[in-house]
N, C-alpha and C positions, 0 to 999 in steps of 0.2 A: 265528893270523891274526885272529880273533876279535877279541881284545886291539888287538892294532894298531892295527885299524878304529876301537875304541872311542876311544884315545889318541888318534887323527887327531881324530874329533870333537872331542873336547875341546879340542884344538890348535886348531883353527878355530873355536870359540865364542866360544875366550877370547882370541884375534885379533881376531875379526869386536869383540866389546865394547869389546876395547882401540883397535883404528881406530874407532869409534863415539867413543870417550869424549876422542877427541883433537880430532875434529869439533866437536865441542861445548865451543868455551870461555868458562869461569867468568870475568868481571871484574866485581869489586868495586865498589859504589858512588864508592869513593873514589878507587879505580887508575883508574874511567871520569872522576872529574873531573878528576884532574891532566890526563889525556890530553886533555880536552876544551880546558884550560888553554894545554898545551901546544900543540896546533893555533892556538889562535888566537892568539896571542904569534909562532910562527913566520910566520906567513902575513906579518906584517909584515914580519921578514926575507924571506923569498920574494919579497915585493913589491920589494925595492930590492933584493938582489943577485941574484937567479934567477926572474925574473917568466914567461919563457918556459920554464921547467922547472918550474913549481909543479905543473901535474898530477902528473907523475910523482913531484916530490918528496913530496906530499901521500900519493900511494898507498902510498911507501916509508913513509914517516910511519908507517900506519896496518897497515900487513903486519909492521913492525916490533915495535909495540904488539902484533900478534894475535901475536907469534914466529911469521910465515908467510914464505918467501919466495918468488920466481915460479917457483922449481924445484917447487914444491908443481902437482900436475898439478889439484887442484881450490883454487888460491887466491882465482880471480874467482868460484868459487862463494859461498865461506866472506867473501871481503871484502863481497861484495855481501849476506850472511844479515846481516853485522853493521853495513853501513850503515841497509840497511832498518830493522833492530830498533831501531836508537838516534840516529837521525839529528835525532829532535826531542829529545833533548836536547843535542844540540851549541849551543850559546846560549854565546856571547862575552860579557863583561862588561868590564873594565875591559882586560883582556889584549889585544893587541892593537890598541887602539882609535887614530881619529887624531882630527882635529878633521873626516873628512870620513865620520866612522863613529857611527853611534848607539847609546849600552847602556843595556841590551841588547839585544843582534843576532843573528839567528840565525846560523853561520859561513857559509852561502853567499850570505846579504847582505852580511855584510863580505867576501867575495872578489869580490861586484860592486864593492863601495863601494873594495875596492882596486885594482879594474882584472885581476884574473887570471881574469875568469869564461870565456875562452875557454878556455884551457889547462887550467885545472881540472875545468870541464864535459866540453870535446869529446875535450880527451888523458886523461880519466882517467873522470869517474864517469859520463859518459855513450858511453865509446869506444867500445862493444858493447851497445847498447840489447834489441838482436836475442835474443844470449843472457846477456847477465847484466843484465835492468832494475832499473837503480838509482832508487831513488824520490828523487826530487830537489826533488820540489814539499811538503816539511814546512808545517804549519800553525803559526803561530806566533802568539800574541796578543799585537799589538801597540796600546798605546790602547784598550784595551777591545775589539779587532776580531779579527775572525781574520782572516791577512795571509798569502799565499805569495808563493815568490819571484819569482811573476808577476806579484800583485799589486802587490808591490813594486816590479820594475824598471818596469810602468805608471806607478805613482806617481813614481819617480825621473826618468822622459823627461817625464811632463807638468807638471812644476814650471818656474815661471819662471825660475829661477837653472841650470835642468838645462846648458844652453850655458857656464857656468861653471864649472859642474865637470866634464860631458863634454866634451868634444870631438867635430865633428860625425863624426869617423870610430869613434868609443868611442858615441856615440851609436845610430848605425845599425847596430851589432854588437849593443849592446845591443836594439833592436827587435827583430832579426833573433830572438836568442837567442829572445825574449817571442812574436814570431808564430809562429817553430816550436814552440812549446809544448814547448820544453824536452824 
């Protein structure tokens, strides 16, 4: 019986390490760029053929890269460890870009400057604030300044061209976004 007991432990150590070590995933400097890559080159697709499913396509996007799916009972935990940790280097460059986008951007300014910040915010990285908070306000230096993405979409409503490129119902979602403070 002795024996047993001692086998069970060890059964369970070497369990409890291995769910531990699956928790914790490695990616590579390089595997994070293509991916970073890849977001922002898709978001343009998302924009013209599935602009009202981009949140959730953006989530598959990124559960996919972790190899998580939503059957995983702690996904939103593990998605929201690996927003947080790497959100500021999500930075768009040439991928992605339109003439109504500037590089480099951080990607949740190109999903304002694309028009999907509602669905990508309120159906995916902000859908559960309560228990999984996603940090969504990244610093970003832009022009020598440090800029978040509230700074940002201030700046983009108070430009004088903003009515040319928003529209006053894209307008006042975007305020909206900005005075709930994200």
């Amino acid at each position: 019986m002795k024996k047993f007991k001692s086998l069970l432990m060890v059964f369970i150590v070497l369990v409890s390490i291995n769910t531990q070590a699956q928790s914790e995933i490695e990616i590579s400097d390089e595997r994070m760029e293509d991916f970073i890559k890849k977001m922002c080159r898709v978001s343009l697709t998302f924009r013209t053929s599935a602009a009202k499913q981009a949140g959730s396509n953006m989530e598959k996007l990124i559960l996919h890269f972790l190899g998580l799916t939503k059957e995983d009972p702690n996904y939103k935990e593990k998605l929201t460890k690996f927003w947080n940790e790497n959100s500021d280097k999500f930075i768009c460059f040439d991928e992605g870009s339109t003439k109504y986008t500037r590089t480099p951007q951080h990607f949740l300014k190109r999903i304002v400057d694309l028009g999907m910040h509602k669905t990508v915010f309120y159906d995916f990285l902000l859908s559960d604030p309560e228990g999984y908070a996603i940090d969504v306000n990244t610093i970003e230096i832009y022009n020598g300044k440090e800029e978040t993405i509230l700074d940002y979409i201030d700046n983009v409503l108070s430009q004088p061209n903003a009515s040319s490129k928003y529209t006053c119902k894209r307008s006042r979602k975007l305020s909206k976004l900005a005075c709930n403070g994200l």
